[in-house]
N, C-alpha and C positions, 0 to 999 in steps of 0.2 A: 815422279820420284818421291814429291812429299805424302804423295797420298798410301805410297808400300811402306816406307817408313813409321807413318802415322799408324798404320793397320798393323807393320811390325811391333812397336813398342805398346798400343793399345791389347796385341796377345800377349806378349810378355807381362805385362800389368796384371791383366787376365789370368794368369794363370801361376802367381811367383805367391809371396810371401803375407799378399793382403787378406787371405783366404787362411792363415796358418791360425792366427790370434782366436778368431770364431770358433774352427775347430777344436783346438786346443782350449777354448770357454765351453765348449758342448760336451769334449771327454768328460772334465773336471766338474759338470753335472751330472755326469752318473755315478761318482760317488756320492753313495747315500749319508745326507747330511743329515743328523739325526736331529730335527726340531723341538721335538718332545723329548729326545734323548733317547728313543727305544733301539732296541735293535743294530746295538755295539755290537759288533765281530772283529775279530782281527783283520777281516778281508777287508773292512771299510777304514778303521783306525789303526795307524801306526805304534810301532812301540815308543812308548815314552818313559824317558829318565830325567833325573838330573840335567838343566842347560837345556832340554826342549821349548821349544817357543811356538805360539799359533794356534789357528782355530782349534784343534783338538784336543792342545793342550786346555785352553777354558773350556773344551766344551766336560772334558774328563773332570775339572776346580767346581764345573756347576753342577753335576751330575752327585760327586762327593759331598758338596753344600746340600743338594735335596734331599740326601738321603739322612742327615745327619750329625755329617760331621764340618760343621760350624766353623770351625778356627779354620778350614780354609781363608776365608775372607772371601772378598771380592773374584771373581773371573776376569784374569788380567793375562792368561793366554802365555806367562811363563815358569817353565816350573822350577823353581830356584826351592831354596831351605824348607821353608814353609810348607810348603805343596808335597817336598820330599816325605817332610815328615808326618802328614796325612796319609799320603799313601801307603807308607810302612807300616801308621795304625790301624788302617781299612785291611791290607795284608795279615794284619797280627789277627785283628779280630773274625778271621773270615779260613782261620785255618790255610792261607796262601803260604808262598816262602817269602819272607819277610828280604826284599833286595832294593825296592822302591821303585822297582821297572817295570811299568805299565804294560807288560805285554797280553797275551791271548786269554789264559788263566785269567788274568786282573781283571781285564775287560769284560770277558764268561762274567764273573760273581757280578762284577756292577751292574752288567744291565740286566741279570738274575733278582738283584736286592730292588734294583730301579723298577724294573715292572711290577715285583710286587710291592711294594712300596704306590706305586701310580694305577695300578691295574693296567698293564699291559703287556 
């Protein structure tokens, strides 16, 4: 009886939720994490506003610092006033619609200006 049990719950272990963590670290590696910064698409970066937080939000703070524009500051990964008003001036200067929302368009020019700016 100990030994069906044992084999019961060593399937159940086997096959529940210890398996989920890994998978879900091995999706979350195939989005393309841009090192060097190239090769922003909307399919790989989310839209970002105002109150956004996280990798992509510094990864968009450092990509604006390299190109330029400076009073970003630091890569702190939230995009509050400061960040806002970067973006609006990257927008203004780039012929975009001036709204502060990181979307498809936004990201198209930066990593347009970022490649050539890097060669890539």
């Amino acid at each position: 009886m100990k030994k069906i049990i044992i084999a019961a719950l060593a399937a159940t272990i086997a096959t529940t939720s210890f398996l989920a963590p890994a998978k879900a670290m091995a999706a979350e590696k195939k989005v393309t994490y841009a090192t060097n910064m190239s090769y922003v698409t909307s399919t790989t970066y989310p839209t970002l506003r105002l109150g956004s937080t996280g990798t992509y939000v510094a990864t968009l703070q450092s990509m604006l610092y390299d190109i330029g524009y400076r009073t970003i500051g630091a890569a702190d990964g939230i995009f509050g006033p400061n960040t806002d008003r970067v973006v609006r001036a990257f927008q203004s200067n780039n012929h975009l619609s001036v709204d502060g929302i990181v979307g498809p368009l936004t990201w198209a020019k930066l990593n347009q200006i970022y490649g050539e700016k890097f060669g890539q």
